[in-house]
C-alpha positions in Angstrom: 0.0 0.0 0.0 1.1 3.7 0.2 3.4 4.8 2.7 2.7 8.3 1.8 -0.2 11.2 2.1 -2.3 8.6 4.5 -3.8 9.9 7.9 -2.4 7.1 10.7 -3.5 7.4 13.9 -0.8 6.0 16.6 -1.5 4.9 20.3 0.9 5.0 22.5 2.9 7.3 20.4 4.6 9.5 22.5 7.5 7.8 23.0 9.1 4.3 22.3 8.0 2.5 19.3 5.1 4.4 19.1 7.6 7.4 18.7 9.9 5.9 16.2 6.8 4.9 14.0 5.5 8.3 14.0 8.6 10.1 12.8 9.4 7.9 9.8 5.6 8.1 8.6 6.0 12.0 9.4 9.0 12.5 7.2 7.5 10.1 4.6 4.7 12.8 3.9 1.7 11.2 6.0 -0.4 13.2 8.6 0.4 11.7 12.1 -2.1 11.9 15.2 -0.3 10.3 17.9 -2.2 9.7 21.8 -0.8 9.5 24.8 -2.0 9.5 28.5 0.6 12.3 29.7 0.0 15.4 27.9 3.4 17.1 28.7 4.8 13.6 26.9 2.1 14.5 23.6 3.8 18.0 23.6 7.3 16.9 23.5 6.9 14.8 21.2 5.3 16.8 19.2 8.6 19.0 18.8 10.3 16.2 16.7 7.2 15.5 14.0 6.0 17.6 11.4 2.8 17.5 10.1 1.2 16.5 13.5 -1.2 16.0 16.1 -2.3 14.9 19.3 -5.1 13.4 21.3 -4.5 12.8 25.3 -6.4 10.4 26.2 -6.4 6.0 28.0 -7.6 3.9 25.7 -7.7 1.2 28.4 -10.9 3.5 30.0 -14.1 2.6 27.9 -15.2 6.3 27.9 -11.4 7.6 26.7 -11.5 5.2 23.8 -15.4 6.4 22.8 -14.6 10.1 23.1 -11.0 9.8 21.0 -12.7 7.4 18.2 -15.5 10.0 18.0 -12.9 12.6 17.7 -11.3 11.0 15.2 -14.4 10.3 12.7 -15.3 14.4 13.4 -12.0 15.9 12.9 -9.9 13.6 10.9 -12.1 11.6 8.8 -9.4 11.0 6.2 -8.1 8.9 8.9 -6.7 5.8 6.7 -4.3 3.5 8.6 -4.8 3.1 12.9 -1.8 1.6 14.5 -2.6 0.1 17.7 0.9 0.2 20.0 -0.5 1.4 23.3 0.3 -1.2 25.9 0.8 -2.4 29.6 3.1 -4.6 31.1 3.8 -5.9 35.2 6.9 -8.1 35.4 6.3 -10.6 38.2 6.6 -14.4 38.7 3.1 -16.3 39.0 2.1 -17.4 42.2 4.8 -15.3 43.6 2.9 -12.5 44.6 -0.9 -11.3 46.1 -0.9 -9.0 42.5 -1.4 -12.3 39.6 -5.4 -11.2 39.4 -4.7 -7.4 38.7 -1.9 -7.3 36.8 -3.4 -10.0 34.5 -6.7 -8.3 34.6 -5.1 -4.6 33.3 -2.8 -6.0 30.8 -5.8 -8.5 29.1 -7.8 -4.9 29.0 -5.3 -2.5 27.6 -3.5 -5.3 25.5 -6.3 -6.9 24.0 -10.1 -6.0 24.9 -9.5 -2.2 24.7 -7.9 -2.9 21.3 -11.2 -4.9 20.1 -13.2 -2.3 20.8 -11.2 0.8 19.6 -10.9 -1.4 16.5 -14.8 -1.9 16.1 -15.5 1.9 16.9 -13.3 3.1 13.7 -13.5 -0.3 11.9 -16.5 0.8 9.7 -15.1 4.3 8.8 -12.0 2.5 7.7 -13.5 0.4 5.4 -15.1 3.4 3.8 -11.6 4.1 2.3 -10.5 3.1 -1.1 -7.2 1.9 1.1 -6.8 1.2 4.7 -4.9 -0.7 7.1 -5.2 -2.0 10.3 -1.5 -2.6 12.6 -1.9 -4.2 15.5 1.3 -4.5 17.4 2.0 -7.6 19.1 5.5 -9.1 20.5 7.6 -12.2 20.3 6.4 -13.0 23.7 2.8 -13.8 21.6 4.6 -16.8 20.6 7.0 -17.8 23.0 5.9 -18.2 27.1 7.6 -16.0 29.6 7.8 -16.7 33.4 8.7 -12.7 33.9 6.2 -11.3 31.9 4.0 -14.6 32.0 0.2 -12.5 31.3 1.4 -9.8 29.1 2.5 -12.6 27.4 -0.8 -14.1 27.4 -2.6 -11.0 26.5 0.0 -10.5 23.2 -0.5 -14.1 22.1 -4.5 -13.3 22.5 -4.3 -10.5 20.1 -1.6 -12.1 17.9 -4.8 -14.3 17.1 -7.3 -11.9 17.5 -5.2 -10.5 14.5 -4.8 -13.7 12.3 -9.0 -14.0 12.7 -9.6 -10.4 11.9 -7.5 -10.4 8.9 -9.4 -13.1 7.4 -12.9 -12.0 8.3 -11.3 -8.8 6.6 -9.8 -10.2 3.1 -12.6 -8.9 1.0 -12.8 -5.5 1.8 -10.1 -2.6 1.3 -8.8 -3.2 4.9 -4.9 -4.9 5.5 -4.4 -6.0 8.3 -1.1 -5.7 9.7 0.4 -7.8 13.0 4.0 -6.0 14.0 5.9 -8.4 16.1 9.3 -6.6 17.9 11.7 -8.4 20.3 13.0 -6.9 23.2 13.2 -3.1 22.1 15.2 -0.5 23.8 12.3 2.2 25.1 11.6 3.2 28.5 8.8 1.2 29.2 11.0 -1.6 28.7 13.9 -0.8 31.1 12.5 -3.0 34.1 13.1 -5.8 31.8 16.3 -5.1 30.8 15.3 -2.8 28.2 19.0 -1.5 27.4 19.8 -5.1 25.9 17.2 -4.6 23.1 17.5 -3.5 19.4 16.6 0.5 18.9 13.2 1.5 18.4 14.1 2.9 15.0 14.8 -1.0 13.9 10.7 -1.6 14.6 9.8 1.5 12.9 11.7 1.1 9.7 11.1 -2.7 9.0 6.9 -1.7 9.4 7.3 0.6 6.4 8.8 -1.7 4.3 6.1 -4.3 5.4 3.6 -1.7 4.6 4.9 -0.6 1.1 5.2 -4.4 0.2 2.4 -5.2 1.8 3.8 -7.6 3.8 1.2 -8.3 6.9 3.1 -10.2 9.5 6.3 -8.7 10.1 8.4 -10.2 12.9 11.4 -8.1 13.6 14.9 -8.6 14.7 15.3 -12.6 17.1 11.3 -12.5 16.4 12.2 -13.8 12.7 14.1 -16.7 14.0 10.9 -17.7 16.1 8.5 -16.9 13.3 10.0 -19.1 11.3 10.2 -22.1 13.6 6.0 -21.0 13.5 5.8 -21.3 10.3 7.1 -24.7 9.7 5.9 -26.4 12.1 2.8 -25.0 10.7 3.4 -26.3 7.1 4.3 -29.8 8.5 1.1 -30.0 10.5 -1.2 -29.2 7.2 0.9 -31.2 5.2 
């Protein structure tokens, strides 16, 4: 598809990945709204895009994601391609602490139910587009388990197949769907996990562009290509 002069609306896009995406789409001519929960974060970041926007706002709250989505159909209905990159994470060994029930419960909502419904408010405006695309960003931990991060996990390798549903149910109208799958990446959110050892945000950003111009729609990046290809043949054997 196009990687220029499309209106892509970013979650968690004021810093990390989120950040990295936004500026090459920026400088490749596209009109970038990116949202955030910290508005001093939207404002900064705003200083390093051109051709941009922001709108504060939690997706993982019902009435945040209802009040941003109507936002979006009133003041940017050109809107074309939503990338959704906004997530949560609690490192934490199961069983090991009194928390298993809430961190589980906030990462299944901001990971993958909050993303279902955000999808299905601006799903029908999308497919009103003679092009369109749909990225949902997933991880390498959707494939592989974790004992550190063992329900963010879970909630990634729920919407890894969330997205492999949605983009069949999809294949007959003008809507990609997209799944981005990074490995450990360097960003802030996550240094608690020995964020520092990871590949550079820009890495992410760069190999979904290409994905996108080739259309490409599962793009595993960096030590996720080693594991999506272990996927993929095992997956081969079993139909064969």
């Amino acid at each position: 598809m196009n990687t220029s002069a499309n209106t892509i609306f970013i979650s968690g896009g004021s810093a990390g990945i989120g950040l990295a995406i936004a500026k090459l789409l920026s400088a490749q001519g596209n009109k970038v709204i990116i949202n955030g929960r910290n508005q001093q974060r939207l404002d900064k970041a705003l200083q390093q895009l051109t051709n941009a926007v922001a709108i504060q706002g939690d997706l993982s709250i019902e009435n945040d994601r209802i009040r941003i989505a109507t936002t979006l159909k009133q003041d940017h209905p050109d809107l074309n391609i939503l990338i959704n990159n906004a997530g949560e994470a609690f490192p934490y060994s199961p069983g090991q602490t009194a928390n298993d029930y809430e961190y589980a419960a906030r990462e299944i909502n901001t990971n993958y139910t909050a993303i279902i419904h955000f999808t299905q408010l601006l799903l029908p405006a999308l497919k009103q587009k003679p092009q369109s695309a749909l990225v949902n960003v997933t991880s390498i931990l959707s494939m592989i388990p974790s004992s550190g991060l063992p329900t963010y996990a879970a909630s990634k390798a729920a919407l890894h197949f969330y997205t492999q549903s949605l983009r069949q149910s999809l294949s007959d109208t003008n809507v990609r769907v997209f799944e981005l799958m990074p490995p450990l990446v360097n960003t802030d959110f996550s240094a608690p996990i020995g964020g520092e050892n990871g590949i550079p945000p820009q890495e992410v950003a760069a190999d979904l562009l290409v994905a996108l111009a080739s259309d490409q729609f599962d793009i595993p990046v960096g030590q996720t290509k080693a594991v999506y290809a272990l996927f993929q043949e095992a997956s081969a054997k079993l139909k064969n």
